[in-house]
C-alpha positions in Angstrom: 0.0 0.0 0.0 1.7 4.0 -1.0 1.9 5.9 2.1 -0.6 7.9 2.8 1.6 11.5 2.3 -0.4 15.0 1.6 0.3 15.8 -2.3 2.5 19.0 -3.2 0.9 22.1 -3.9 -0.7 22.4 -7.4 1.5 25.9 -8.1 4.0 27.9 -7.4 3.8 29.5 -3.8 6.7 31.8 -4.4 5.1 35.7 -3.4 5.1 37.1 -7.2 5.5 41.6 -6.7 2.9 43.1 -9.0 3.7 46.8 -8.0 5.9 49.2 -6.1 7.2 45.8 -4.5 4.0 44.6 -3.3 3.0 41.5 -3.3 -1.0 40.2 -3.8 -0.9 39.6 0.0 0.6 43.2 0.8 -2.6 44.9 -1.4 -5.1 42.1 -0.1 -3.5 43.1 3.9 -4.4 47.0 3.0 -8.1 46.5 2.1 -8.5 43.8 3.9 -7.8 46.5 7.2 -9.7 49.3 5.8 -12.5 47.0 6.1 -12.0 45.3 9.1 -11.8 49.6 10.2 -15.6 50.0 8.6 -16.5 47.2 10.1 -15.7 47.4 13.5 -16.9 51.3 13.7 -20.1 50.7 12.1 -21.4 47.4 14.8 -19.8 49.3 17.5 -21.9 52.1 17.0 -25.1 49.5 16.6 -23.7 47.5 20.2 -23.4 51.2 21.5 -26.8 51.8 20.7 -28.4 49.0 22.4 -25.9 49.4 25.4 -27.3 52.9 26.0 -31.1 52.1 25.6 -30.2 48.4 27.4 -34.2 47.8 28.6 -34.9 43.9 27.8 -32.0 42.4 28.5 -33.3 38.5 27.5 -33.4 40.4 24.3 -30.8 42.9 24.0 -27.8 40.6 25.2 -28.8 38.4 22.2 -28.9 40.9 19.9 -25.4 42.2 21.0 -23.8 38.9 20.8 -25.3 38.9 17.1 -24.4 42.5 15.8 -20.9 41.4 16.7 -20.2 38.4 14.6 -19.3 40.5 11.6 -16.5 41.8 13.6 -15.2 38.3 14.9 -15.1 37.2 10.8 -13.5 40.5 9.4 -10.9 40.1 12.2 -10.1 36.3 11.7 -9.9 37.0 8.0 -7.6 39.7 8.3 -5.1 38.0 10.9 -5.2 34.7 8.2 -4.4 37.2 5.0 -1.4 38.5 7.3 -0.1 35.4 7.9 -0.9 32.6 5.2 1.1 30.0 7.3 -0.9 30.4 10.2 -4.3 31.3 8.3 -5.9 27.4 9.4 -5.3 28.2 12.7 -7.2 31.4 12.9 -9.8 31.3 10.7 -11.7 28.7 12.8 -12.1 31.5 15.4 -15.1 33.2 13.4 -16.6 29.9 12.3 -16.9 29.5 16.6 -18.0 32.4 17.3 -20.6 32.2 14.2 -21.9 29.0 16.6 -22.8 30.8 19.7 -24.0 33.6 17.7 -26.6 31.4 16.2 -27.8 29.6 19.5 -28.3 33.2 20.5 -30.4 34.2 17.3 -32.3 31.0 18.4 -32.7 31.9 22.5 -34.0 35.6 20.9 -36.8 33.9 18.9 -37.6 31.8 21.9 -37.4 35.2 24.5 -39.8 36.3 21.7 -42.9 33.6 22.1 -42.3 32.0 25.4 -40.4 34.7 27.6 -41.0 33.1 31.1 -39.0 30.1 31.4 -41.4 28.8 33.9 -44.1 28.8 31.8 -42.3 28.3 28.7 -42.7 24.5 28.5 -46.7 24.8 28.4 -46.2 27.2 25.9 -44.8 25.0 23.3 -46.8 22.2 25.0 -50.4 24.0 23.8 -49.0 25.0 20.4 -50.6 23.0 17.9 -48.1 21.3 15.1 -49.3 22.3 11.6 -48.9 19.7 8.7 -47.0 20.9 4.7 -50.5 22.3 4.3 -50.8 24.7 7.7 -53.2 22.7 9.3 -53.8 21.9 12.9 -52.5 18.0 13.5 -53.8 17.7 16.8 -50.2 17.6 18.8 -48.3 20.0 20.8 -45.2 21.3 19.9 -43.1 20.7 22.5 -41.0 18.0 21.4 -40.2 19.5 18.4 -38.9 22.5 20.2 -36.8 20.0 22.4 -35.7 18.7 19.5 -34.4 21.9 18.0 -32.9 23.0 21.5 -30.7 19.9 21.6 -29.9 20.8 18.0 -29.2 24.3 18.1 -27.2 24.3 21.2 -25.3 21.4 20.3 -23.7 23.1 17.5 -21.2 25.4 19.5 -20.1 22.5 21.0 -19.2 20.4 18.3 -17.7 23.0 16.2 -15.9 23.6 18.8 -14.4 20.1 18.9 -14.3 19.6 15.3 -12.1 22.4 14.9 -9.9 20.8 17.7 -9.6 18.2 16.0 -7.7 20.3 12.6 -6.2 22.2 14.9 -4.4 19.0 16.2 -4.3 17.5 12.9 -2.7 20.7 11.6 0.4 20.2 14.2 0.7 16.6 13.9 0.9 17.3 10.0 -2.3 15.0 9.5 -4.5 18.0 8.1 -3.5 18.5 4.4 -6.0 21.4 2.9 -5.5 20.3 -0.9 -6.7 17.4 -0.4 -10.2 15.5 -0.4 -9.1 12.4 0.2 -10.4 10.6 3.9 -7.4 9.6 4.3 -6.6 13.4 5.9 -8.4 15.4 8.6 -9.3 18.2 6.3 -12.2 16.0 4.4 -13.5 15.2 7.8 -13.6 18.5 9.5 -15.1 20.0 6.4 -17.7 17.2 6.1 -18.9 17.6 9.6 -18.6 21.3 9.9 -21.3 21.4 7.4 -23.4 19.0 8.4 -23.6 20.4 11.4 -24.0 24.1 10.4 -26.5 22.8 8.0 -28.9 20.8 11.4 -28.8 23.7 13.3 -29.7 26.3 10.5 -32.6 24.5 8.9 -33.4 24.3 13.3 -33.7 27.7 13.3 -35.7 27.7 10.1 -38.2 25.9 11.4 -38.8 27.4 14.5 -39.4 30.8 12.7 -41.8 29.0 10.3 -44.0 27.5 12.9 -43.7 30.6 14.8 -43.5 33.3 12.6 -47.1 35.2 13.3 -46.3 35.4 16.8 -42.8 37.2 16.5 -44.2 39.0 13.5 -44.2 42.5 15.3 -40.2 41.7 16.3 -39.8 41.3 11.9 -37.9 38.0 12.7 -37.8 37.2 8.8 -35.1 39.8 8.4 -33.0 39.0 11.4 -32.6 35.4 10.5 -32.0 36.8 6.6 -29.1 39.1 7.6 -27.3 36.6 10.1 -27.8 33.4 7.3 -26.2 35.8 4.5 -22.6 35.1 6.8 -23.5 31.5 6.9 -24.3 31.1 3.4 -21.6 33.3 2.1 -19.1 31.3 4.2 -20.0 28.1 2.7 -20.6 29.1 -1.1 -17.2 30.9 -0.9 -15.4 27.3 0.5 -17.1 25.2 -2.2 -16.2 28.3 -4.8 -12.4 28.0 -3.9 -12.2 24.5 -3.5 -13.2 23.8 -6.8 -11.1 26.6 -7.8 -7.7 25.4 -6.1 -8.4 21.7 -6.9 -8.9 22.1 -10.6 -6.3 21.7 -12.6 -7.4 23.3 -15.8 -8.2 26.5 -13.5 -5.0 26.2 -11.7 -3.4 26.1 -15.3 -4.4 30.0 -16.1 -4.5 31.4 -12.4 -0.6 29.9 -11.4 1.2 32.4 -13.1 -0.9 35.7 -11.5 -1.5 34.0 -7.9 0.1 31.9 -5.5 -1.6 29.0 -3.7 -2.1 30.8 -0.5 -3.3 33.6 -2.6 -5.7 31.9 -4.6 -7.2 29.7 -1.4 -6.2 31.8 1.5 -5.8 35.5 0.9 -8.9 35.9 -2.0 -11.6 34.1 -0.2 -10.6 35.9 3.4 -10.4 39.5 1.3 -13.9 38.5 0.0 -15.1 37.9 3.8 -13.4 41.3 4.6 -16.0 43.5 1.9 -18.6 41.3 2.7 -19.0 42.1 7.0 -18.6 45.8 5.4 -22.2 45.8 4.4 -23.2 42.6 6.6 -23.1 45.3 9.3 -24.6 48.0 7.9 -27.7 46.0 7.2 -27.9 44.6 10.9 -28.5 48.6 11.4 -31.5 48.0 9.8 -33.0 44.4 10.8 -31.6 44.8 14.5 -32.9 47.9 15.6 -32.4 49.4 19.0 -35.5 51.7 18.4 -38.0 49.9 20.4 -36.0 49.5 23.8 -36.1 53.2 24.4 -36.1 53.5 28.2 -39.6 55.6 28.3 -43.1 54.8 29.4 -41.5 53.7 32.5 -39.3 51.2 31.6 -35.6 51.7 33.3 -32.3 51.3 31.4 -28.9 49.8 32.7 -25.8 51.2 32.8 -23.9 51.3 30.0 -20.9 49.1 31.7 -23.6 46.8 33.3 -25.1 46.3 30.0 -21.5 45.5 28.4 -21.1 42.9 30.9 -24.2 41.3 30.9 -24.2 40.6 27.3 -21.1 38.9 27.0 -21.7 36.8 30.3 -22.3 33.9 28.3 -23.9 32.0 30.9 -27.2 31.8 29.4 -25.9 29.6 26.8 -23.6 27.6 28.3 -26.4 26.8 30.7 -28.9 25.6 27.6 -25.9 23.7 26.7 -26.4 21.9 30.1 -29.7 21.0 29.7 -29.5 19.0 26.6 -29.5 15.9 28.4 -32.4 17.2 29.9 -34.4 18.0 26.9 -33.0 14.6 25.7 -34.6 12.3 28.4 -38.1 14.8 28.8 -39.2 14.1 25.5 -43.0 15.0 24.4 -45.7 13.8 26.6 -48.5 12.0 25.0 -50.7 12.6 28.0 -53.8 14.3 27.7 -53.3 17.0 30.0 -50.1 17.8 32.6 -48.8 20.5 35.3 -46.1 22.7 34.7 -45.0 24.5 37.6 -48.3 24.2 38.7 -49.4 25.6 35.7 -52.5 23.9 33.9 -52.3 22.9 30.5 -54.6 20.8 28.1 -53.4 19.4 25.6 -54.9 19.8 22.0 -57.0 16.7 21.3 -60.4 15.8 19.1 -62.9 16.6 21.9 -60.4 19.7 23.2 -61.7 23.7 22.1 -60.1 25.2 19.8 -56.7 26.9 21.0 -55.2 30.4 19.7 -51.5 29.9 18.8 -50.5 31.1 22.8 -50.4 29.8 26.0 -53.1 31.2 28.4 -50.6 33.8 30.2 -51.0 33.5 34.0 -52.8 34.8 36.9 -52.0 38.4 37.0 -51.0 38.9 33.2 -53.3 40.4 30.4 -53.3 39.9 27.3 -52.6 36.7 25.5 -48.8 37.9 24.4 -46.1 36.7 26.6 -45.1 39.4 28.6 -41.2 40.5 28.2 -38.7 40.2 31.1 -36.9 43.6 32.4 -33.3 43.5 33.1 -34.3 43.8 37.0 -35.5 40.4 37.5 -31.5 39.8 37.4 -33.0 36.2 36.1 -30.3 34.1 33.9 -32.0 31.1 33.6 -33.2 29.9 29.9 
C-alpha cells in the first residue's frame, strides 16, 4: 500500500510583486484593514446603541452577541491574510464564534414567544403542530422544540471540537488542505462542519416557520436573513475556492498571476473582509435598538452593566447543560399535565379550539407573553 503522504501544492507558492514591490498579499492586507476599520466602527456604533437604551435584557444581550459576529469574521480574515502560514489556525475562530452567535439568534426567537421560562414548557406544549398544508395536526409542539434546542445548542459545541480536531491534525501534520481524500483530517472537518451548520440552520428555520405570526411584530424574517447571509456566504465561498484550487485546468491559467495561498487563503478571506462591510450595515436595519427606548416607565442599565451582561455567556452555556435534559423529557402523550403548577390541556379531538399562545397566568393580560426587564436579574433559559 503507498503511504498515505499529503500531495504538493498544485503551483507555485513563491510571493510574485505586481507593484511598487508589493505582493497580492501586501494589497489584499491593505483593504482587507480598511474594512476590518468600517467594520468594527459601524457594529460598535449599533452595540453602543443597544448598550445605552439596554431595557430587555433576555433580548438585547442576544442581539449584541449577534451585531458582533461581523467583527469576529473580518478580524479572523484579516489576521489569516497577514499570515498565510498560520491562516488554518485562525480562521476557525469566526466559524466558533458564528456557533454561539446562532444559539443566541435561536434563545431571541424563543425570548420572543415563550419569555417566562417557567411557563415556557406549556407554551410550546399547547401549540398545535401544523402539517406541509398549515393545518392543525392535533399535537403539541413541544418535542419539536426539544428537538431543535438539543440541535441548536449542540452546534457550538461540536464545532468547537471539530475544529480541535484540525487544529491537532494541523500540528501533527495530519491535516493537508489540498486534499479531499479521507485519508486526511481536512475532508473530515469539512464534512462535519457542514453538516452540522447545516442541522442547526434549517433548526432555526423551522422554528421561525412555525412561529413566525407570533414574532411578526419583532420582523424575525429579516433577522434570520441578515445573520444566514454570513453562513451562506461562508460556505458558497469554500465550495467556490475548493473547486477553484483543486482544478487543474483552472490552476493552469491562475498559477502564473496567484500563489496557492493567494488563490485559497488571501482571496476568499479579502472576500469575507467587503462582505462584513455591508453585513453590518444592514444589521443597522434588521436589529434595531429603536424599540427599547427606556420611556413609558421602563428603566435602562448602565452602560458598563449592559456591556457585561451581554457577553456573560452563561445563558448559553447553561442551555448547553440542559441537553441531556431536553434529551430524556421528550414529548408527553398525555392528555393533560402541570407545569410548575401551571395547567395545560393538551390539544386533542374533543379539546376547544386553541389560539397559537399559551393562556398567560394569573395576574397577566393579554394573551402575548409578557417581556422580562433587566431587573428580574433572572439568567435562567
Amino acid at each position: 500500500m503507498p503511504p498515505r503522504t499529503c500531495p504538493p501544492l498544485p503551483f507555485s507558492d513563491a510571493p510574485k510583486p505586481v507593484a511598487g514591490g508589493l505582493t497580492l498579499q501586501h494589497i489584499f492586507l491593505i483593504t482587507g484593514g480598511v474594512c476590518v476599520l468600517l467594520t468594527a466602527i459601524i457594529s460598535r456604533f449599533l452595540v453602543f446603541k443597544h448598550l445605552h437604551r439596554y431595557t430587555f435584557a433576555e433580548e438585547q444581550r442576544q442581539i449584541v452577541r449577534i451585531v458582533v459576529t461581523p467583527i469576529w469574521f473580518s478580524v479572523a480574515a484579516l489576521f489569516s491574510i497577514a499570515w498565510y502560514d498560520a491562516a488554518l489556525y485562525v480562521q476557525p475562530v469566526g466559524y466558533i464564534y458564528e456557533a454561539f452567535a446562532l444559539a443566541a439568534l435561536f434563545l431571541l426567537f424563543v425570548h420572543y414567544v415563550a419569555p417566562d421560562p417557567q411557563t415556557r414548557e406549556a407554551f410550546f406544549f399547547n401549540l398545535p403542530m401544523l402539517d406541509r398544508k398549515g393545518k392543525e395536526t392535533g399535537k403539541g409542539c413541544l418535542g419539536m422544540f426539544k428537538r431543535m434546542w438539543v440541535i441548536v445548542f449542540l452546534y457550538p459545541p461540536l464545532t468547537l471540537a471539530f475544529y480541535v480536531v484540525q487544529w491537532v491534525t494541523l500540528a501533527t501534520g495530519k491535516y493537508c488542505s489540498n486534499s479531499n481524500s479521507p485519508h486526511f483530517g481536512h475532508f473530515w472537518v469539512t464534512l462535519l462542519t457542514n453538516v452540522i451548520t447545516s442541522f442547526a440552520v434549517t433548526a432555526v428555520i423551522r422554528f421561525y416557520g412555525r412561529l413566525k405570526n407570533p414574532m411578526a411584530s419583532h420582523k424575525p424574517l429579516w433577522k434570520l436573513v441578515s445573520f444566514k447571509l454570513i453562513v451562506f456566504l461562508n460556505f458558497l465561498q469554500s465550495l467556490i475556492f475548493s473547486f477553484v484550487s483543486g482544478n487543474k485546468s483552472v490552476q493552469a491559467k491562475m498559477g502564473a498571476k496567484f500563489t496557492f495561498d493567494d488563490l485559497s487563503i488571501g482571496i476568499p478571506n479579502l472576500l469575507i473582509c467587503i462582505e462584513q462591510v455591508l453585513l453590518a450595515l444592514m444589521m443597522h436595519f434588521t436589529f434595531r435598538s429603536r424599540e427599547y427606548h427606556p420611556n413609558n416607565g421602563r428603566t435602562r442599565m448602565s452602560t458598563w452593566r449592559a456591556l457585561l451582561d451581554s457577553f456573560n455567556l452563561s445563558d448559553i452555556f447553561i442551555a448547553i447543560a440542559r441537553i441531556p435534559i431536553m434529551l430524556a423529557g421528550g414529548s408527553s402523550n398525555a392528555r393533560s399535565r402541570t407545569f410548575e403548577g401551571y395547567e395545560v390541556n393538551k390539544l386533542g379531538s374533543d379539546a376547544e379550539p386553541m389560539t397559537d399562545f399559551a393562556a398567560p397566568p394569573a395576574g397577566t393580560a393579554g394573551n402575548m407573553p409578557q417581556r422580562t426587564y433587566w431587573s428580574a436579574q433572572d439568567r435562567e433559559v
